[in-house]
C-alpha positions, 0 to 999 in steps of 0.5 A: 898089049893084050890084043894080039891074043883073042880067043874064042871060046866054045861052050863044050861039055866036059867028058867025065872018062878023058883027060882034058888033054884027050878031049883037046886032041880030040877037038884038035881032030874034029876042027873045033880047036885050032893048035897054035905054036903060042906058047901059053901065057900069063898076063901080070900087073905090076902089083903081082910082080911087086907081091912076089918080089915080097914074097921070094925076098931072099936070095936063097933058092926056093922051092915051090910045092904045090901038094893039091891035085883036087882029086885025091888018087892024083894027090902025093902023100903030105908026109912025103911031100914033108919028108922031102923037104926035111931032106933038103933043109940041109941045103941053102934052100927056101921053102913055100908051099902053093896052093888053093884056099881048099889046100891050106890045111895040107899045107899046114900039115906039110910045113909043120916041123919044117921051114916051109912057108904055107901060102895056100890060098893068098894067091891069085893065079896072076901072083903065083904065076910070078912068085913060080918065076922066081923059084928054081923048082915046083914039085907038084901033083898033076895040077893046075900049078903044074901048068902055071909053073911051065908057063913061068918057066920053072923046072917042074917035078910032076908027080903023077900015077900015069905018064901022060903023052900030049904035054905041049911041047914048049913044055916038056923042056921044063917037066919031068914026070916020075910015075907011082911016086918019087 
């Protein structure tokens, strides 16, 4: 039941120099938002959870990457992302790598000469939500799947180029941030 969760929307412009969770904080000060202590959540239907199970079939652990960031300053290098999973193959480990249709060349390059399973852009938000509860880690850029994997309750590798304060503190359990690189 979906209803105990209503929002209300406010059409507020995007400032280009803020993150967005400065703006937040700073619509938090104002009175245009209100904090709650929900946690946030993914709505799934039975079908995605069916799609994931397909997905993360074996009972390996898996490990999600998720290398798109929409803006290349905020993006891993692909060869890195590719070299660290050469260095785990050694390991009993699954690979996937996660992203938005914009993605799937990068992903291509990233599975290469690896055992990684490219699935950039074959996922709705709903279906990866669900697949990122089965993996044991996403290791990713500052991006929506960043989010999408603290919501899942997946251990979360955040590569970003600042250390960024604000991160909802129902999350920061599952994040671990590494500033300039791993």
């Amino acid at each position: 039941d979906h209803s105990q969760h209503s929002e209300v929307n406010l059409p507020v412009k995007r400032k280009e120099n803020l993150h967005v969770w400065e703006q937040h904080k700073l619509l938090l000060l104002v009175g245009l938002m209100v904090q709650t202590d929900h946690e946030p959540e993914i709505f799934s239907s039975a079908t995605d959870i069916e799609k994931s199970q397909e997905i993360i079939s074996t009972k390996r652990p898996t490990i999600a990457i998720a290398p798109g960031a929409g803006i290349k300053l905020k993006e891993w290098q692909a060869e890195k992302y590719r070299q660290l999973i050469l260095k785990l193959e050694s390991y009993d480990l699954d690979f996937i790598v996660i992203g938005s249709k914009a993605d799937v060349d990068l992903g291509e390059v990233i599975s290469r000469q690896g055992k990684a399973r490219n699935l950039c852009g074959q996922l709705s938000i709903t279906e990866l939500h669900e697949v990122l509860k089965q993996c044991v880690i996403l290791v990713t850029n500052d991006s929506a799947p960043a989010h999408i994997g603290a919501s899942a309750k997946t251990t979360v590798i955040c590569n970003t180029p600042k250390r960024r304060q604000g991160i909802p503190a129902s999350w920061q359990q599952s994040y671990n941030y590494f500033e300039n690189g791993l």
